[in-house]
C-alpha positions in Angstrom: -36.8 -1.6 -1.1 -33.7 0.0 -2.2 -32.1 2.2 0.4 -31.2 6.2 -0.7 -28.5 8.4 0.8 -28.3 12.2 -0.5 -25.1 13.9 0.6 -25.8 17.6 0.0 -24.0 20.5 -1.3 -20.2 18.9 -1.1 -17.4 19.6 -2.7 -17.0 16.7 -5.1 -13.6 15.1 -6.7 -15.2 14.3 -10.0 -12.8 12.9 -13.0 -11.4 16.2 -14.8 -13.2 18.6 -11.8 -14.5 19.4 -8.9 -17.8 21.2 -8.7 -19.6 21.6 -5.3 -22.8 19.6 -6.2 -24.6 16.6 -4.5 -24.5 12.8 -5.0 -27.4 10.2 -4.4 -26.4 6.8 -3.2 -29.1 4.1 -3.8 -27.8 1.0 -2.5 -24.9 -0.3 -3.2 -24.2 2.4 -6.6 -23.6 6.2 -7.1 -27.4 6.6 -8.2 -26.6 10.2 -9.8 -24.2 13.0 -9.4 -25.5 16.9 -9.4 -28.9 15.1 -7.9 -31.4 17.8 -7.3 -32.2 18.7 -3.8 -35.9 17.7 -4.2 -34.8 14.1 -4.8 -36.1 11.6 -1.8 -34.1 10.1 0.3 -33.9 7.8 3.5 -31.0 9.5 4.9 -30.0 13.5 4.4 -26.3 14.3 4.8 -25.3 18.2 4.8 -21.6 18.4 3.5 -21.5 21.8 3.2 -17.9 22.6 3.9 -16.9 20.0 3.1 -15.5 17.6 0.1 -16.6 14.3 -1.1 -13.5 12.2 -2.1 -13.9 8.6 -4.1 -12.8 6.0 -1.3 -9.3 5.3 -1.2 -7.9 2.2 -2.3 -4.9 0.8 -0.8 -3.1 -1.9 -3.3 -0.7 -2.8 -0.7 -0.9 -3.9 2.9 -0.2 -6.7 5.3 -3.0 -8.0 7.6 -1.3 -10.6 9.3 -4.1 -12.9 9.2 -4.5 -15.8 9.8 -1.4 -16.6 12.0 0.1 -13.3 13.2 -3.0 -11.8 14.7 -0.9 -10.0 17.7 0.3 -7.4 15.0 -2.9 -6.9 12.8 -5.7 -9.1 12.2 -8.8 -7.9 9.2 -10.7 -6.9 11.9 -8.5 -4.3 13.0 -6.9 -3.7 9.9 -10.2 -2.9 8.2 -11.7 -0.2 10.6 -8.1 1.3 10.4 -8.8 1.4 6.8 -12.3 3.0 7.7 -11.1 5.3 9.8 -8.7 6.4 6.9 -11.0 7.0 4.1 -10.1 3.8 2.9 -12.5 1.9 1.3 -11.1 -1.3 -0.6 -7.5 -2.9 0.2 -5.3 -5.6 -1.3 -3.6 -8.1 1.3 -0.3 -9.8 0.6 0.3 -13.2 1.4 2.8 -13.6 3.5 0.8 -14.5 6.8 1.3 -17.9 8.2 0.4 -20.0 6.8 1.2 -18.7 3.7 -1.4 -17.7 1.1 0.7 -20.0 -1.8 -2.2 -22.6 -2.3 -5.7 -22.1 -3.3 -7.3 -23.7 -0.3 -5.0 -21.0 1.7 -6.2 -18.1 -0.6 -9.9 -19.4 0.0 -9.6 -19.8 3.7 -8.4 -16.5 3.8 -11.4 -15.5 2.1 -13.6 -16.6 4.4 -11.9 -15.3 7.2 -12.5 -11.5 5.8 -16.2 -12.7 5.3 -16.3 -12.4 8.7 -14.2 -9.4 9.7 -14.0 -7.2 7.0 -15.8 -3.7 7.2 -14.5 -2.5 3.9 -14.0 -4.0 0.2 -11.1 -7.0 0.0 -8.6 -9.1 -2.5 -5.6 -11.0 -1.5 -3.2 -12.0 -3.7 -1.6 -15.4 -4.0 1.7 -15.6 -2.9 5.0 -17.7 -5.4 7.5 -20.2 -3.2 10.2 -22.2 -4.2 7.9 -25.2 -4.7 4.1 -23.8 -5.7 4.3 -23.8 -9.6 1.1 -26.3 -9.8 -1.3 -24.0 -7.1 -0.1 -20.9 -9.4 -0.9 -22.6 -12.9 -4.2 -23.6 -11.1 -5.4 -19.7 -9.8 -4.3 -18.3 -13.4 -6.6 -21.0 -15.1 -9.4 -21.3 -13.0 -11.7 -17.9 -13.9 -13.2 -18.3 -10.5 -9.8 -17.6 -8.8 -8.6 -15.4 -11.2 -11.0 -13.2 -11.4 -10.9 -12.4 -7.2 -7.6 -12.2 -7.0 -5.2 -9.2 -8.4 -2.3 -11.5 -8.8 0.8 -13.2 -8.0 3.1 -11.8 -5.4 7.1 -12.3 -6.1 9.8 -11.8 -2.8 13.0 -11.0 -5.0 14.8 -10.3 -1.5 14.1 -11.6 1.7 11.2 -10.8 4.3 8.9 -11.1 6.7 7.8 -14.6 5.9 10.5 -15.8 4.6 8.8 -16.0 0.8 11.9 -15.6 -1.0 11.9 -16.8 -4.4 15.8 -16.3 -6.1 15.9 -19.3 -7.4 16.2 -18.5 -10.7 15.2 -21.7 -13.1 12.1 -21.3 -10.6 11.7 -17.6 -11.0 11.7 -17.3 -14.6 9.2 -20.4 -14.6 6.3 -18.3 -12.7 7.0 -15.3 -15.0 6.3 -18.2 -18.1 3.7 -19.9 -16.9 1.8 -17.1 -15.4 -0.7 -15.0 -16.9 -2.4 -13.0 -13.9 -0.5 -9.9 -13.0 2.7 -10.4 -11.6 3.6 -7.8 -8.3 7.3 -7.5 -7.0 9.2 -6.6 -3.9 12.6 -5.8 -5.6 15.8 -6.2 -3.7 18.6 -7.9 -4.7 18.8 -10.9 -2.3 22.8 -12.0 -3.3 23.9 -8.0 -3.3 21.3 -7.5 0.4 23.7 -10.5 1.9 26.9 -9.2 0.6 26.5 -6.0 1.9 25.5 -7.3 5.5 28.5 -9.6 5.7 30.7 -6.6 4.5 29.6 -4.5 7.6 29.2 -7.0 10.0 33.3 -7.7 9.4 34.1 -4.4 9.6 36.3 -3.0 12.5 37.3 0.1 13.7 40.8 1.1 15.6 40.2 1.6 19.6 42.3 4.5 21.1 45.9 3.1 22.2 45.8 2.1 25.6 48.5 3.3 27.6 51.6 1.5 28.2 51.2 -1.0 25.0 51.9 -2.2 21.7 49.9 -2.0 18.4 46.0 -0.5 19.3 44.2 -4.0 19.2 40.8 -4.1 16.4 37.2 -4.6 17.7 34.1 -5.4 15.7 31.3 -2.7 15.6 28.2 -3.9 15.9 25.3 -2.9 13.5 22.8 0.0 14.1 19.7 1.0 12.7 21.4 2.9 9.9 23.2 0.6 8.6 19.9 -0.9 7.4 19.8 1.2 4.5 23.5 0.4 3.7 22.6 -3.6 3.7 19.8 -2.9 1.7 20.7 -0.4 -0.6 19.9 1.1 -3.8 22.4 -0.9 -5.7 20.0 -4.1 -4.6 16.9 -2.4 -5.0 17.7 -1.1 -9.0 19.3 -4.7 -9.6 16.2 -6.5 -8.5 13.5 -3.9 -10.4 16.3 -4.3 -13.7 15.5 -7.6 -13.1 12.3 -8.2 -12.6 11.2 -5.9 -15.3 13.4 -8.1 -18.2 11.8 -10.7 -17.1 8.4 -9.3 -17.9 9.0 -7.8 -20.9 11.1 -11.3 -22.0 8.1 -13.8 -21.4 5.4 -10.4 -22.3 3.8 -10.7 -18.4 2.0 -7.8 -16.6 4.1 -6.6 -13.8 4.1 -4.1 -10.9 6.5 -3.3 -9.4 5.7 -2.3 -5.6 6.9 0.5 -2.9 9.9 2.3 -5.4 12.4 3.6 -2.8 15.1 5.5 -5.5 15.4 7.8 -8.1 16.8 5.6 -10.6 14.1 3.3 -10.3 11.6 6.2 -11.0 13.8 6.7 -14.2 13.6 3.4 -15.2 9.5 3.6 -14.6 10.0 6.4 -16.9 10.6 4.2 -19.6 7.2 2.3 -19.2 4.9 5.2 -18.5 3.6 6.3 -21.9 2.8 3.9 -24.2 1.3 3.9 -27.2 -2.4 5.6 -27.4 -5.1 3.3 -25.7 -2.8 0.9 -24.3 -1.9 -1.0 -21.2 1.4 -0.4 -19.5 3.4 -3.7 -19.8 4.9 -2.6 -16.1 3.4 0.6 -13.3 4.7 0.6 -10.1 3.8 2.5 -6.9 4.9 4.9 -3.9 4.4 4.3 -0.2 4.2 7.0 2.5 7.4 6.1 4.4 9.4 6.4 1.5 7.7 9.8 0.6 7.7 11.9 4.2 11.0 9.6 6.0 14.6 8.9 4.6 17.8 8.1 6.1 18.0 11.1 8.3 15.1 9.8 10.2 16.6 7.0 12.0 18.1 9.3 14.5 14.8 10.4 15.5 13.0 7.4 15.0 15.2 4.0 15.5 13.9 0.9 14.4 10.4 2.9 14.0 11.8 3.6 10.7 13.2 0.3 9.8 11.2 -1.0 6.4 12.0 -3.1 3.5 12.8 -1.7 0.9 14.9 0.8 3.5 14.6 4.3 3.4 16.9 6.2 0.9 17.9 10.0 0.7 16.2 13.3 0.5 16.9 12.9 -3.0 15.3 10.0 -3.9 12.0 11.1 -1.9 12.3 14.4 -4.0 12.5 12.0 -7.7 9.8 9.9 -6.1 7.5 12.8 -5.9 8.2 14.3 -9.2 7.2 10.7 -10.7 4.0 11.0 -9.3 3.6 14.3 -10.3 4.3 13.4 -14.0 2.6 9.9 -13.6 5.4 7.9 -13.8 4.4 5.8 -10.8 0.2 5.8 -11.4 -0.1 5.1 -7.9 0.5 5.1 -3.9 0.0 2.2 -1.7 1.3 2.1 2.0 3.0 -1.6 2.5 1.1 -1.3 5.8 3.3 -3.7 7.5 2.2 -3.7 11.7 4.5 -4.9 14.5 4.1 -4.6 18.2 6.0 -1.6 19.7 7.8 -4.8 21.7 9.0 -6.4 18.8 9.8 -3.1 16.7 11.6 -1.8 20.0 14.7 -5.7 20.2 17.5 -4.0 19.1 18.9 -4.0 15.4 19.2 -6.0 13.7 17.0 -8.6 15.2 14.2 -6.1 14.9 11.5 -6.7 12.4 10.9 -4.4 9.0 7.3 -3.0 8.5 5.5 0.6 9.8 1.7 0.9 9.9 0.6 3.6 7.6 -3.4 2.7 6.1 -5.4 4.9 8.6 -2.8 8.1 8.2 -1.7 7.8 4.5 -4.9 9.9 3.5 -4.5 12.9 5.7 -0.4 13.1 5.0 -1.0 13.5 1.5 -4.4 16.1 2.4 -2.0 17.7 4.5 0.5 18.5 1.4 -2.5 19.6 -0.6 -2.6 22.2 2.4 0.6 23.2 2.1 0.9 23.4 -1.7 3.4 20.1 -2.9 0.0 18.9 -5.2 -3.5 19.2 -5.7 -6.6 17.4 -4.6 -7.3 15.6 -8.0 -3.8 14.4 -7.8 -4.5 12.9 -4.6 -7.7 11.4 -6.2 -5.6 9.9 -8.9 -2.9 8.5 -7.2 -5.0 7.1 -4.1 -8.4 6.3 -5.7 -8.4 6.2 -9.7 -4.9 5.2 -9.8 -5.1 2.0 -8.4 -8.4 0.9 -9.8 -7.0 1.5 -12.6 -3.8 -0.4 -12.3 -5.7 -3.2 -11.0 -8.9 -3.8 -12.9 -11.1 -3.0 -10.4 -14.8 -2.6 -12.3 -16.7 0.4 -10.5 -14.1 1.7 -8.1 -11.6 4.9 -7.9 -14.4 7.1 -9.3 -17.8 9.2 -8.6 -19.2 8.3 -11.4 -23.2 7.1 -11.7 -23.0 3.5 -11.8 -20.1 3.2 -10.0 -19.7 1.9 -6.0 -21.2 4.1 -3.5 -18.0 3.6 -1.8 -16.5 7.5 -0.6 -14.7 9.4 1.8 -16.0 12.6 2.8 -13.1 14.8 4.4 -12.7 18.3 5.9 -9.4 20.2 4.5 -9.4 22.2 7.1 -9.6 20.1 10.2 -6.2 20.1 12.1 -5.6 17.1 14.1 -2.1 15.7 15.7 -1.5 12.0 15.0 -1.2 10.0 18.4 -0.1 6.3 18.6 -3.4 6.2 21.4 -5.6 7.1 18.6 -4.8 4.2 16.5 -7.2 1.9 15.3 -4.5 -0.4 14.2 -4.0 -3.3 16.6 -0.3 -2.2 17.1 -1.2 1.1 18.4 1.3 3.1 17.0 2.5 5.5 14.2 6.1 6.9 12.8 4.3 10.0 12.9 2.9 9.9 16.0 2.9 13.7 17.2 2.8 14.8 13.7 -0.4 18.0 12.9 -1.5 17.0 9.7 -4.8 19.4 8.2 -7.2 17.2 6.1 -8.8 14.5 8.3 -11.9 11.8 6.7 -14.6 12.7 9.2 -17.2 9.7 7.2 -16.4 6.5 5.3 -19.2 5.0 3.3 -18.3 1.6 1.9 -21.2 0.2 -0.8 -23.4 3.0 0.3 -23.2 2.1 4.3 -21.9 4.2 6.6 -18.9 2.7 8.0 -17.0 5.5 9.8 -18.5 8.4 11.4 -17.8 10.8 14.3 -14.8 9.4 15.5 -16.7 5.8 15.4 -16.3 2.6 13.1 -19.2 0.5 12.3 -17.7 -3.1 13.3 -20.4 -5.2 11.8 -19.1 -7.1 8.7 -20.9 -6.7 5.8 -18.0 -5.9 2.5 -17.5 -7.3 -0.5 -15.0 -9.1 -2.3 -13.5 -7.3 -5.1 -13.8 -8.6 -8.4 -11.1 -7.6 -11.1 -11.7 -7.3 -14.9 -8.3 -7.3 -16.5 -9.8 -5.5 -19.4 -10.5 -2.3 -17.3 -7.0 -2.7 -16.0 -4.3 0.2 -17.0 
């Protein structure tokens, strides 16, 4: 007997409005929106106060498992996304081993089957040497229907995926016809630079009594980070990676933008012709949003990522791209280490913040201090990346649609603390931050999976299924 859910007198995000209304959840589906209060139901929520979001989707993030389960595993990684508001999220594949074969990608699978308390996909990752195991997902409609695509390392790392090769390179964008997504940075310019400033020297003070003031190396700090990896490498790559797309006519996205001129060059993709699909989107993440280059003074290694951070400036021109839909969408390249191993000196240290349980309430908190609206969040969080992705039945409250939601309270003031953390690294770049907008209740296919400060642990998601022709 089908199980019914009335959430009553909310706020809801609908597509093109909000209206304070109430939603009936039967099953696994949205059974109507503006559902009469007579209607019966097995369970009665009262959301007065309080506003019904879709559940956010997060395109982007690294679960470590299997193989690296000290940082992150999909146990932990999925109640942090419960805890967030988030509902569904993508997992890239550099874990260990490496999700580059099918029986990897499949293993993986199985692994979530068991862990997962929200929606999953992971996406197969390209090597040096996998050419057959990619021809073999983009053929098979089994595989290529679960999995949003191909991930692409044009610069080096964590996992050491690299793929620069570039007879072997422009082979996968030939041969491949599932989506194609990129981390752009120029490996051959991210090496030159380092060897530049790990020969530099700087002049020591004369010591008294002698000659010409002898030369010492200066070893590397945090900031320099963002002068290995810098915009020149980052624009080269995306230039790069978006000629080869439109040369062999491949579906491309091109993840975590870090600088204004790759926003412009986005800019150039965004508006095509009536009714159809973007050749190439991209997306934003929350460290390259809220932290730049200033931030390593306060934060060290905290706020060492790949791509790095960049200036003010380009955080300003990433938000105006989302603001005129440039980028479609924000993902957070959550990326967990251990405070041990984020804490070795540079540049030993490893690249990667946790963002999936916070990136919800630090955009609700710019919605509370007027930077954009709540249907822009909506779009960029929820809509956009269904959208981007294919995703049949997600991003929306729409009848038909998955019953899978956030409900939030925009006035609830909480202070981020690394203790608080349901991420299995227990920690946060904004720990100590007060954001305003907090997910108090996650429902993922009509279940309750978060409530009152408490995740639901038992695994019972779903794999996602993607219909390119829903995609952007």
């Amino acid at each position: 007997m089908a199980h019914r859910t009335l959430i009553r007198n909310a706020t809801v995000v609908l597509p093109g409005e909000t209206a304070r209304t109430s939603v009936l959840l039967e099953d696994e589906r949205i059974a109507a929106v503006d559902a009469p209060a007579t209607v019966r139901a097995d369970e009665t929520v009262d959301a007065a106060g309080l506003h019904l979001l879709p559940g956010v989707i997060d395109a982007h993030v690294h679960f470590r498992d299997p193989g690296l389960t000290h940082k992150e595993d999909l146990a932990s990684g999925s109640r942090a996304c419960a805890a967030g508001g988030v509902t569904s999220f993508l997992d890239m594949p550099n874990t260990v081993p490496q999700t580059a074969t099918v029986d990897a990608w499949a293993a993986k699978r199985a692994i979530a089957a068991r862990k997962c308390v929200v929606d999953y996909g992971f996406y197969i990752g390209a090597t040096r040497d996998n050419l057959a195991e990619l021809r073999k997902a983009c053929r098979r409609p089994d595989i290529a229907s679960r999995t949003p695509g191909i991930k692409v390392f044009l610069g080096s790392s964590t996992g050491n995926m690299l793929l620069d090769d570039p007879e072997r390179l422009e082979a996968v964008f030939a041969e491949a016809t599932l989506p194609i997504a990129v981390h752009c940075e120029d490996e051959a310019t991210v090496r030159a630079n380092r060897a530049r400033l790990e020969g530099r020297t700087e002049t020591l003070a004369r010591p008294q009594g002698t000659g010409a003031a002898p030369q010492a190396r200066r070893g590397l700090s945090v900031s320099d980070h963002s002068r290995i990896r810098d915009r020149t490498a980052a624009v080269r790559a995306t230039e790069h990676a978006m000629d080869l797309a439109r040369r062999h006519g491949r579906r491309l996205h091109v993840l975590h933008l870090s600088t204004e001129e790759e926003a412009a060059l986005m800019a150039e993709e965004a508006a095509p012709p009536e009714d159809a699909c973007p050749l190439i989107t991209s997306e934003a993440c929350p460290h390259h949003l809220f932290l730049d280059t200033s931030d390593y003074d306060r934060l060290g290694t905290l706020a060492q990522m790949n791509p790095s951070l960049k200036t003010a400036e380009d955080r300003a021109a990433l938000w105006q791209a989302l603001k005129d839909g440039t980028i479609p969408m924000v993902a957070t390249d959550h990326a967990p280490h251990t405070l041990n191993e984020k804490r070795v000196p540079y540049p030993e240290s490893p690249s990667g913040v946790p963002a999936v349980e916070v990136a919800l309430p630090l955009m609700l908190n710019q919605v509370d201090r007027g930077r954009c609206t709540l249907q822009e969040v909506v779009r960029w969080m929820c809509d956009g990346p269904a959208r981007v992705w294919g995703m049949a039945g997600k991003g929306r409250i729409a009848e038909g649609h998955n019953a899978d939601l956030a409900l939030v309270d925009m006035s609830l003031e909480r202070e981020v603390r690394n203790e608080n953390q349901f991420a299995k690294c227990g920690w946060s770049p904004w720990h100590g931050e007060r954001l305003t907008g907090w997910p108090v209740r996650t429902w993922v296919g009509g279940r309750t999976v978060f409530a009152e400060g408490k995740v639901d642990p038992e695994p019972r998601a779903r794999e996602i299924a993607f219909n390119r022709a829903e995609a952007m």
